[in-house]
N, C-alpha and C positions, 0 to 999 in steps of 0.2 A: 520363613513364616510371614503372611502377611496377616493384614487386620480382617480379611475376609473370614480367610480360614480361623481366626481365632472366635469370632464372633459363631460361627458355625459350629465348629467345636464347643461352644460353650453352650450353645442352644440346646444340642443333642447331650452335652453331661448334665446339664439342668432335666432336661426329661429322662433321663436313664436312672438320674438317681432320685428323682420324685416316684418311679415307678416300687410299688412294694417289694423289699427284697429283705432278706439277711440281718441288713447291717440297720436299717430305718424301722424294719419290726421290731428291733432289738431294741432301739435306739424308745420308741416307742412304748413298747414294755416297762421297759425301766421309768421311765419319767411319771405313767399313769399312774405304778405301784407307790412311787418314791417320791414323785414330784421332779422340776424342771430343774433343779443342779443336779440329779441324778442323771439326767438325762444330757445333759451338759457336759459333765464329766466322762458320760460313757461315751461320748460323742470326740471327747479330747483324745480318746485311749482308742479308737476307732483310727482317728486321723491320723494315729503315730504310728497305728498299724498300715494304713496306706500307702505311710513314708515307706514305709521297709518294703511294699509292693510296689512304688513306683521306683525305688534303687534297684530293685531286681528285674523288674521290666527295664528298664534302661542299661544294663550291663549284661541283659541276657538269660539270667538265670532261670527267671520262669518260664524260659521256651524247653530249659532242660527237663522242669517238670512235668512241663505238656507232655514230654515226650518220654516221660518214662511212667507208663503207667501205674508202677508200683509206689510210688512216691506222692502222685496225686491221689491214688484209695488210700494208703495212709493217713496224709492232710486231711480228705474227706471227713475218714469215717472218726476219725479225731474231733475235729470240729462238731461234727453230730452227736458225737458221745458227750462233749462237754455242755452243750447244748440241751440234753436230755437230762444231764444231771442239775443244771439250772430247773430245769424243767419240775424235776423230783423232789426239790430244795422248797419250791413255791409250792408244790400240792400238798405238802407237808406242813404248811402255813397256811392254807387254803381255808382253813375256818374262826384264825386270828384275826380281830380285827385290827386293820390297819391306822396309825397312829397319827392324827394333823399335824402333828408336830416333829414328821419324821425327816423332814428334810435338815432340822438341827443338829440331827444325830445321826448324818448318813454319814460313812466310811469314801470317803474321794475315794481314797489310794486304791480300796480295792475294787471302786467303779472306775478308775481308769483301767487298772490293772485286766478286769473283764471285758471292757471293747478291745485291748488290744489281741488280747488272747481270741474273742470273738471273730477279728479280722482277718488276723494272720492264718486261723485255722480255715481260711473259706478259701482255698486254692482258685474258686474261680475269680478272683478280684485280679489275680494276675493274669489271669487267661483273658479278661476281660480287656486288662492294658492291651495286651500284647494281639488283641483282634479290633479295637477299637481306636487307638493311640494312629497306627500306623494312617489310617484312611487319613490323616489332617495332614502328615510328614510332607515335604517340600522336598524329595531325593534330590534335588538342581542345586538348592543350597548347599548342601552337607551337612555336618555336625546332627547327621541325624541323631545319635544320643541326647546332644543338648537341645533338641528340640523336643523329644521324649521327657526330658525333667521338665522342661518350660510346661507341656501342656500337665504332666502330672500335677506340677505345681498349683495351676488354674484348676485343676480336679479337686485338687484339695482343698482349697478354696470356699469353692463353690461348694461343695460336701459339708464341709463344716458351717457356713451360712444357712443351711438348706436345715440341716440334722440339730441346730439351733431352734430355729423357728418351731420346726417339729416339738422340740422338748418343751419348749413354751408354752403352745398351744395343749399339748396331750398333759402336760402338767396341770395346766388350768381344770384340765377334765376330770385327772385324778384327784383333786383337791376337791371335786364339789363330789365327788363317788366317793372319796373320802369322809363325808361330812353326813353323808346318809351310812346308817349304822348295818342297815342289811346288806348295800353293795359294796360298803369297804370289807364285809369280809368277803365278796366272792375277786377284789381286787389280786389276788393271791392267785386265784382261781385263773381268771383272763392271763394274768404274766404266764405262769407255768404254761397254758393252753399253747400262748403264741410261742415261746419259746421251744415245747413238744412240735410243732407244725415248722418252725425253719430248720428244727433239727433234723424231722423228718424226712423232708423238702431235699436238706442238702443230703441224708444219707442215698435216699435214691432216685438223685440227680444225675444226667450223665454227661460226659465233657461238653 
């Protein structure tokens, strides 16, 4: 590894993961409803799911799922289902109005507990390593594995710097939609939306 290729590598995970996806609509969702430690902590539970895609990218494992298609429509359609029911949970709520004071009374454990689950059910984060990790590797070196932790490491990083700021930001936005009485109650509304749309997004996605 040198400094070039780290810098390069890092240019291109800064823009891949500013790009709308999954895991930042999510990330997203949550903070507008709930506010920015919502969003913080789904962000925490996000990156501990990453962990467990970049140990699997680096020892392998997720090229076995690439490659067994039965395994990755499982993950898929998994991940879409829980997503949907997010989805049904907030339309369900869709005409409550939402509380200024709900960040007092948010549940961490079970916003971390949702990014992680969120993460690990999107099989492509590992296909993702395992197409985009390699283009930086240094094969002259060796320890290609340890090179694979090192850049997931910087991945993770950067992600959770990035999916911060986001929750700060979208927080800010749900606090003042919050404070208007007609659009806190369509707050409910927009989460369940965007979470129906990744879910959908990921069910009829293809590798």
């Amino acid at each position: 590894m040198d400094f070039l290729s780290v810098i390069s590598f890092l240019s291109a995970a800064i823009v891949l993961t500013l790009m709308p996806g999954p895991d930042n609509l999510f990330t997203l969702a949550q903070s507008i409803a709930k506010g920015k430690n919502a969003g913080i902590f789904t962000t925490l539970g996000l990156c501990t799911g990453l962990l467990v895609h970049i140990t699997a990218a680096t020892v392998g494992i997720s090229a076995v799922i690439y490659h067994s298609t039965l395994a990755f429509t499982l993950v898929k359609y998994a991940g879409a289902a829980y997503l949907l029911f997010l989805a049904y949970k907030s339309f369900k709520e869709k005409g409550s109005t939402v509380n200024l004071e709900a960040e007092d009374s948010l549940n961490y454990k079970s916003l971390y507990k949702k990014g992680i689950i969120m993460n690990l059910l999107n099989p492509k984060v590992s296909l993702f390593f395992l197409a985009f990790f390699p283009q930086f590797i240094n094969y002259d070196d060796g320890n290609v594995p340890i090179q694979m932790l090192v850049y997931g490491i910087l991945f993770l990083v950067q992600t959770f710097i990035i999916f911060t700021l986001i929750s700060i930001f979208a927080g800010k936005v749900g606090y003042f939609l919050r404070k208007n009485p007609t659009a806190s109650k369509k707050i409910n509304f927009i989460q369940g939306s965007l979470f129906a749309l990744i879910g959908l997004k990921m069910a009829f996605s293809q590798k």
